[in-house]
N, C-alpha and C positions, 0 to 999 in steps of 0.2 A: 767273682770278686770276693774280695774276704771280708768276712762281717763285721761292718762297722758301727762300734758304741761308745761311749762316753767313759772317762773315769767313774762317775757316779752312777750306776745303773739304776738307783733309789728315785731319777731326776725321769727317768724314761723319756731320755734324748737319744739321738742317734744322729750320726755324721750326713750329711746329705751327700748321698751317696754318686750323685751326679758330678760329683766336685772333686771324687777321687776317684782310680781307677789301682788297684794294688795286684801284683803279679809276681809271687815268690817262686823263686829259680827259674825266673825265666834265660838264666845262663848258668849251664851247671855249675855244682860246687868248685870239682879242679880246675874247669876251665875258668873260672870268675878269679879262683887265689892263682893262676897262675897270670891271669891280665893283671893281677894285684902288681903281683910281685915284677913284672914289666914296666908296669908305668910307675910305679918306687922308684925304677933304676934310672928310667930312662928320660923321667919327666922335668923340666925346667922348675922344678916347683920355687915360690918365692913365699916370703913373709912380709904383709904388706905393715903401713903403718898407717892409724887410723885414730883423728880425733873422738876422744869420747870426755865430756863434760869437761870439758876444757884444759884435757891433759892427751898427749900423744902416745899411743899405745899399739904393741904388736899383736894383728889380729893369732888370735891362739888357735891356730893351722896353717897351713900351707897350701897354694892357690894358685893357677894358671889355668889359661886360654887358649884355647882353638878355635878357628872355625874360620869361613871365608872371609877375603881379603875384605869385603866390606861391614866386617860384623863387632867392627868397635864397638864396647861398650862399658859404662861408665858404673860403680860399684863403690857404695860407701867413699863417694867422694874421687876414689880414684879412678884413671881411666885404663882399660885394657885393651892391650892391641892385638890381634891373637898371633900366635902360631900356626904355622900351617899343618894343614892336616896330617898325622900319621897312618899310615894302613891301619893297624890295629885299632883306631880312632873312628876311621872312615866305614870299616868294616862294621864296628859296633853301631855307628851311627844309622847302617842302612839295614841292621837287624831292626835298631830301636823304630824307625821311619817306618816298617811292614805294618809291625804292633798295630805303630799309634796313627798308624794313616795320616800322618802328616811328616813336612819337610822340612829338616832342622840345618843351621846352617851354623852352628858354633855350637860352645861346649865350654862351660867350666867345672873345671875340675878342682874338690878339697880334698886334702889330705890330712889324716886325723890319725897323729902319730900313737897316741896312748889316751885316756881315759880325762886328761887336761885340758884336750883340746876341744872346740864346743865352737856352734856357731848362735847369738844373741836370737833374741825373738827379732822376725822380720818379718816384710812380705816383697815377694819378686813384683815390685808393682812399679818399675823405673819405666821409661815413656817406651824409651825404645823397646818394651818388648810387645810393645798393645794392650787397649783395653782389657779383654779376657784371655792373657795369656794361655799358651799350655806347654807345658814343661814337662818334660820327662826325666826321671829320677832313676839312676842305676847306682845300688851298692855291693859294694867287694869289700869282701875281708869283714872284720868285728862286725856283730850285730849291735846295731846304738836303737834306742829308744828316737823314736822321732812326735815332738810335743806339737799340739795346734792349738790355739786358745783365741777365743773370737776377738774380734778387735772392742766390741763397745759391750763384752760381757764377759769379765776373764772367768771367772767361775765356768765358763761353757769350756772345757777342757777335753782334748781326746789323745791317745797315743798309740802310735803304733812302730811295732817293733821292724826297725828295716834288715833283712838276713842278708846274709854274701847272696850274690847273685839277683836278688829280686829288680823289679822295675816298679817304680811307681811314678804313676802319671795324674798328675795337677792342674783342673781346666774350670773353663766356664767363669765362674764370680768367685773365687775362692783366694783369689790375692787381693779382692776388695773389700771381704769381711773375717775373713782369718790371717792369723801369725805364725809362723811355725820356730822352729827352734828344734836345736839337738844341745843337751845341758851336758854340764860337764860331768863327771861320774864319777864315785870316791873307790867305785869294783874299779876291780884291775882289766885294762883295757888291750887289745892288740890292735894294728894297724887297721885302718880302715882308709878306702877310698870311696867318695861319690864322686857324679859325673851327671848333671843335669843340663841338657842338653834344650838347646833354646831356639828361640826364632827373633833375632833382630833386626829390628826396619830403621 
């Protein structure tokens, strides 16, 4: 696992390490930009619209759903219904399931066209996904900075850089006391895909 520490290393914090699990290239380079550049083409991608402080606004990327026919599931207000599996979807799903010794049944997928697009501070903590979710986290294409900051102490800050190809896996109490976030970036950005692959009840 790759060494996890704090923005402030002055603070001698460190990420508990139980709560991430980080895996760079776990799909090669080529092969990660050419699933890139597949699911670009080939994906239903939509722009959802989403109340924020009481004005309606287009969340800033692009987003769609897979996974089995009973893996509805509800996301900043709206609901998602998925699509059905692709090979390419399916296949990566039952790489990602070896890893992570668990059984994922859906997948959403962002699409993060250039260096504007950004998703707010959250935490995957909706009902349907259970108490101590775990999540798996695959990205292709641009490397984005990925921000976590505790829920009842922003100041406890950490970041880590997600590459093409990496996997990263999110478990245990970490959607009950951390936020995560990818901010938007004034560097010039290229395409990036993630695909965090989930378990809904």
């Amino acid at each position: 696992m790759e060494q996890l520490s704090f923005f402030d290393d002055n603070e001698g914090l460190r990420f508990p390490e139980n709560l991430l699990e980080f895996t760079p290239g776990f799909i090669p380079g080529k092969e990660a930009i050419a699933l890139l550049d597949h699911l670009i083409s080939s994906t239903p991608w939509k722009q959802y619209e989403v109340e924020m402080y009481g004005k309606k606004v287009l969340t800033p990327r692009l987003t769609t759903w897979f996974g089995d026919p009973n893996s509805a599931y509800k996301l900043s207000g709206k609901s998602f219904d998925p699509h059905p599996w692709t090979n390419e979807l399916l296949d990566l799903k039952l790489r990602v399931e070896a890893f992570a010794h668990e059984h994922f049944n859906s997948v959403l997928l962002n699409y993060y066209r250039d260096g504007n697009d950004s998703v707010a501070w959250h935490a995957d903590n909706e009902k349907e996904l259970g108490p101590r979710p775990l999540i798996a986290s695959v990205s292709l294409g641009q490397a984005r900075k990925f921000d976590f900051r505790h829920k009842e102490d922003h100041k406890r800050k950490y970041s880590l850089t997600l590459t093409n190809g990496s996997l990263l896996i999110m478990k245990g109490d970490l959607q009950h006391h951390w936020e995560h976030r990818i901010a938007k970036s004034t560097a010039p950005m290229r395409e990036r895909i993630n695909l965090t692959f989930r378990i809904v009840n």
